[in-house]
C-alpha positions as CSV (number, residue, x, y, z in Angstrom):
1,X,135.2,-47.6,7.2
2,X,133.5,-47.4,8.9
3,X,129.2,-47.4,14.7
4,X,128.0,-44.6,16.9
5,X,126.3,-46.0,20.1
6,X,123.4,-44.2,21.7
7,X,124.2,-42.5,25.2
8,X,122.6,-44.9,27.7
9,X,119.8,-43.1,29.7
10,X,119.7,-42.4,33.5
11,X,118.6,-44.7,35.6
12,X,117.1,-44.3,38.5
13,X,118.4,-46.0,41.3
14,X,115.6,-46.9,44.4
15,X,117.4,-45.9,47.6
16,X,119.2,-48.3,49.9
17,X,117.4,-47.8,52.9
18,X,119.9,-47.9,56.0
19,X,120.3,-50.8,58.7
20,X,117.7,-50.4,61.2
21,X,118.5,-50.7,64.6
22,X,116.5,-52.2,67.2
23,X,114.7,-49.2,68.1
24,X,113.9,-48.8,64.6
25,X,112.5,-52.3,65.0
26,X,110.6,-51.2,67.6
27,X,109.4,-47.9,66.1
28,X,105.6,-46.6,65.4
29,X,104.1,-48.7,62.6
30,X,102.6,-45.2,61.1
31,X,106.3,-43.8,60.6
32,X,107.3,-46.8,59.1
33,X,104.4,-46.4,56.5
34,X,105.1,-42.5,56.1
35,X,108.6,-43.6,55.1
36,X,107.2,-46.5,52.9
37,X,105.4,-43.6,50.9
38,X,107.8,-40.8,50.2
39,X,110.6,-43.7,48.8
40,X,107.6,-45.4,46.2
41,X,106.7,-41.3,45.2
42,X,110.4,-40.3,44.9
43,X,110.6,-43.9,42.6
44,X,107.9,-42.8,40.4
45,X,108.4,-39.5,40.1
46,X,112.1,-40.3,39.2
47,X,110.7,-42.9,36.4
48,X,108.7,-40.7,34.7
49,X,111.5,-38.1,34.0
50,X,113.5,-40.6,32.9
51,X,111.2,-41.5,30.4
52,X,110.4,-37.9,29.3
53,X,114.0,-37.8,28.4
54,X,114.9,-40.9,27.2
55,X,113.5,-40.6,23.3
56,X,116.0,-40.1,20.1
57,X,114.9,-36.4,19.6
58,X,117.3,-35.8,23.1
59,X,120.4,-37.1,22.0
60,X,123.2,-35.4,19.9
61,X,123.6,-35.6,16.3
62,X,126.4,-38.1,15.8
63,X,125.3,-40.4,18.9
64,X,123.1,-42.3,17.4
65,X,120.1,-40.3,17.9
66,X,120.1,-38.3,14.6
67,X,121.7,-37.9,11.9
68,X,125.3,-36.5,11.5
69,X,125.6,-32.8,10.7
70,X,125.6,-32.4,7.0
71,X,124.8,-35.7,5.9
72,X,120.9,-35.1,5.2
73,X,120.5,-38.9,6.6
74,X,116.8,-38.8,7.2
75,X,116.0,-38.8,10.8
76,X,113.4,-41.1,11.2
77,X,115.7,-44.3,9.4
78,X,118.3,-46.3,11.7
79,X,122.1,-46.7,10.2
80,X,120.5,-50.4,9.3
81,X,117.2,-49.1,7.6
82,X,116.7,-49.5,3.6
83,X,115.6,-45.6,4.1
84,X,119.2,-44.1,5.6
85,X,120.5,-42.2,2.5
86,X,121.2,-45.4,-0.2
87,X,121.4,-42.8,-2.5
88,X,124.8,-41.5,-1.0
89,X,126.3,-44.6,-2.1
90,X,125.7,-47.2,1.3
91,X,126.0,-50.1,0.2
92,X,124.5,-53.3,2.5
93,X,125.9,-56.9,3.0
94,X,126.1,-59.2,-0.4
95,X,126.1,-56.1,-3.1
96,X,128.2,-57.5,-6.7
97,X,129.3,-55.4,-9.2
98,X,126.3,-56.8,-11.2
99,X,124.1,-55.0,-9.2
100,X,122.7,-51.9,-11.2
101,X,119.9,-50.9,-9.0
102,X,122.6,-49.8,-6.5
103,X,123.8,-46.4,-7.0
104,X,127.4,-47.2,-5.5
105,X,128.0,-49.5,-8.7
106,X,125.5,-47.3,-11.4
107,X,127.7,-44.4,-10.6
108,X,131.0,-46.2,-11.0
109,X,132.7,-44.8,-14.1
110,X,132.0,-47.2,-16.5
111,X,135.4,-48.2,-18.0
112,X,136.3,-49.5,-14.1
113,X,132.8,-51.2,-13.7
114,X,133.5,-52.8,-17.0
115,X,137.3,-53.8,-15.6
116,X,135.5,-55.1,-12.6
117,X,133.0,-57.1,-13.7
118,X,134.6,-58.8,-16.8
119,X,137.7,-59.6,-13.9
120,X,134.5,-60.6,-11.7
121,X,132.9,-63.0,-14.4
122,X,136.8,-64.5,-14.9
123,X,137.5,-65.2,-11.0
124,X,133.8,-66.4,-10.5
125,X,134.7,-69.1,-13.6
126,X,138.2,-70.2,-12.8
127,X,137.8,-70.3,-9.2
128,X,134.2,-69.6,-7.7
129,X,135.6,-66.1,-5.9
130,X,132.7,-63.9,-6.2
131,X,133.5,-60.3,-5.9
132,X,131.6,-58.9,-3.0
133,X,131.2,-54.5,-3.2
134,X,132.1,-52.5,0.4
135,X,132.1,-49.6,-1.3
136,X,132.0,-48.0,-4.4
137,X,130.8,-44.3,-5.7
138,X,130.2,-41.8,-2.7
139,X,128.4,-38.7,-2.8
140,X,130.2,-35.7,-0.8
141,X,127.9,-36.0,1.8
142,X,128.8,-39.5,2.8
143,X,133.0,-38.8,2.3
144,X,132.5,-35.8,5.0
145,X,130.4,-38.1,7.1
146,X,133.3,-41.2,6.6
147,X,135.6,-38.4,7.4
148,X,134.3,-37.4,10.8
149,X,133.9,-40.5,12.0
150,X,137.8,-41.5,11.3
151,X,139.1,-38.4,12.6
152,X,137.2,-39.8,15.7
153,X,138.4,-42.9,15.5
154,X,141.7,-42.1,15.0
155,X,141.9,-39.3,16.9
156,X,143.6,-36.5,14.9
157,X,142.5,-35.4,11.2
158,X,146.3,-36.2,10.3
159,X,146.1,-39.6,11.1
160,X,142.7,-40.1,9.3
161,X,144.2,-38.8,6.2
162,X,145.6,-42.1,6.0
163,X,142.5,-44.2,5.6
164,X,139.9,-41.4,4.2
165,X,140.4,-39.0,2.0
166,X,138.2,-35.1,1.5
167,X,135.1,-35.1,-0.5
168,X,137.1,-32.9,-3.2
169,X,140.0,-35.5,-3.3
170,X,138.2,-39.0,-2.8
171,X,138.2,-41.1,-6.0
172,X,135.1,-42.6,-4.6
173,X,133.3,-39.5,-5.4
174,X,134.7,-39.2,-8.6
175,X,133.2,-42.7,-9.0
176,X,136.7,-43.8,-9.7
177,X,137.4,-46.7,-6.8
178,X,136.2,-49.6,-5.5
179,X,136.4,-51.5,-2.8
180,X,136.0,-55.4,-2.7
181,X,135.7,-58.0,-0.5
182,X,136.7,-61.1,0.8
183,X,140.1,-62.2,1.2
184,X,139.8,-64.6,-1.8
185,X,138.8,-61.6,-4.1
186,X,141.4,-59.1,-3.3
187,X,144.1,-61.5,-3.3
188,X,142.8,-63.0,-7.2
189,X,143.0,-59.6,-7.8
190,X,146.4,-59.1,-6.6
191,X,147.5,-61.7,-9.1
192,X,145.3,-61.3,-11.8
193,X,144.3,-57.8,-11.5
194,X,146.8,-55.9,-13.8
195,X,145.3,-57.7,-16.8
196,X,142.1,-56.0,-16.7
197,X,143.8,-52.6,-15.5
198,X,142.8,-53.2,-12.1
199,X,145.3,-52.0,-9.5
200,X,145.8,-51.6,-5.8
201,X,146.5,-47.9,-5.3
202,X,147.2,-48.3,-1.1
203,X,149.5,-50.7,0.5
204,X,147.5,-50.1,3.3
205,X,144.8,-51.0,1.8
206,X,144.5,-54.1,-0.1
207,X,140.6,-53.6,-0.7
208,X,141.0,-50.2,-2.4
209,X,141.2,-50.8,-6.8
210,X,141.3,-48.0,-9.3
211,X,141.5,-48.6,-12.9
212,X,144.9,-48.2,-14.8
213,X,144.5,-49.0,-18.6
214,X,148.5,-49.1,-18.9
215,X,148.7,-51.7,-16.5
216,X,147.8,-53.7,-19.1
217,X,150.8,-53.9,-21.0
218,X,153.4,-52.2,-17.8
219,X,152.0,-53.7,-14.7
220,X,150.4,-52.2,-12.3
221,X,152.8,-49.0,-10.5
222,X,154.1,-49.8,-6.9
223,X,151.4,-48.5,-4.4
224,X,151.4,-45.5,-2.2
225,X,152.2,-46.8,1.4
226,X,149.1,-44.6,2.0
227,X,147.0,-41.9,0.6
228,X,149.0,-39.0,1.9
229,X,151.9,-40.1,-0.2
230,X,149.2,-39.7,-3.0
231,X,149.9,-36.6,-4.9
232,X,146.1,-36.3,-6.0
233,X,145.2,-35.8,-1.9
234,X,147.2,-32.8,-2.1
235,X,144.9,-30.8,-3.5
């Protein structure tokens, strides 16, 4: 869930010079130049301190410029660089949940990765839905970063309790949730889900599966509205 945009830098605007009147017009040619000279030095003094200040090490953590406080993102890797923290569980366009090099599905617990991909192989077969991964395991780091960004976003840390939970409570850091995409794959799942134990825990979000082995033979339990009806968040 969730992109921080880089403050833009100064510019530095050339000064209008005001109407001239016909004096003006008629003034001493070495005035005119004397003026000419002090707006081009004002310009290109003004340019260079805009450039002196316009490099990532002067903006703010969390603007874009550096990492967010407490994430360990590695400074020198862009939020789109193979390098930003893929070991905290990022997970980039097109990932399955056949993808074992990715540590957002090797850290999965392996009964739901199991659930997931034997429910994958089924819709994939019957249908052609292939189960695209948005997220899966989460390290702490990346919760508390997911965290701060919605309590921006949604501008109080109540109402972000709805959509992300704490580091300690998250069942992506427990490795126990997963979140799929498209359309096509969560609604097969809908359907088809309870027979592999796969349910959706959220009404408010349809993406969101955990694994429930008794849903096998009871259906899968009537979702929270949200995860602050969740008992587990309560902790």
């Amino acid at each position: 869930m969730n992109s921080m945009l880089r403050p833009a830098a100064p510019v530095a605007r050339r000064s209008t010079p005001a109407p001239r009147t016909a004096a003006g017009r008629r003034g001493h040619p070495f005035a005119v130049l004397i003026v000419l000279a002090i707006v081009i030095g004002a310009t290109l003094l003004a340019t260079a301190i805009v450039g002196s200040l316009g490099g990532a090490s002067s903006a703010a953590p969390g603007t874009g410029g550096g990492p967010l406080p407490g994430s360990g993102a590695d400074p020198g890797a862009g939020h789109d660089g193979e390098a930003l923290m893929a070991g905290d569980g990022r997970v980039g366009d097109g990932v399955t949940v056949f993808d074992d090099d990715e540590p957002a599905i090797a850290n999965l617990d392996p009964a739901l990765l199991d659930a997931v991909r034997r429910a994958a192989t089924d819709a994939e077969a019957d249908e052609g839905i292939i189960f695209v991964v948005n997220s899966g395991w989460r390290s702490a780091a990346y919760q508390d970063e997911l965290l701060r960004d919605a309590v921006t976003e949604y501008g109080s840390a109540e109402e972000a309790a709805r959509w992300v939970a704490t580091a300690e409570t998250s069942p992506h850091v427990q490795g126990d949730a997963i979140d799929l995409g498209p359309f096509d794959a969560t609604y097969w799942l809908s359907q088809y889900g309870a027979a592999y134990g796969l349910c959706q825990t959220y009404a408010n979000e349809s993406w969101h599966f955990e694994l429930r082995p008794a849903a096998v033979d009871e259906g899968c339990p009537v979702p929270y509205a949200d995860p602050t009806e969740d008992p587990r968040m309560q902790r």
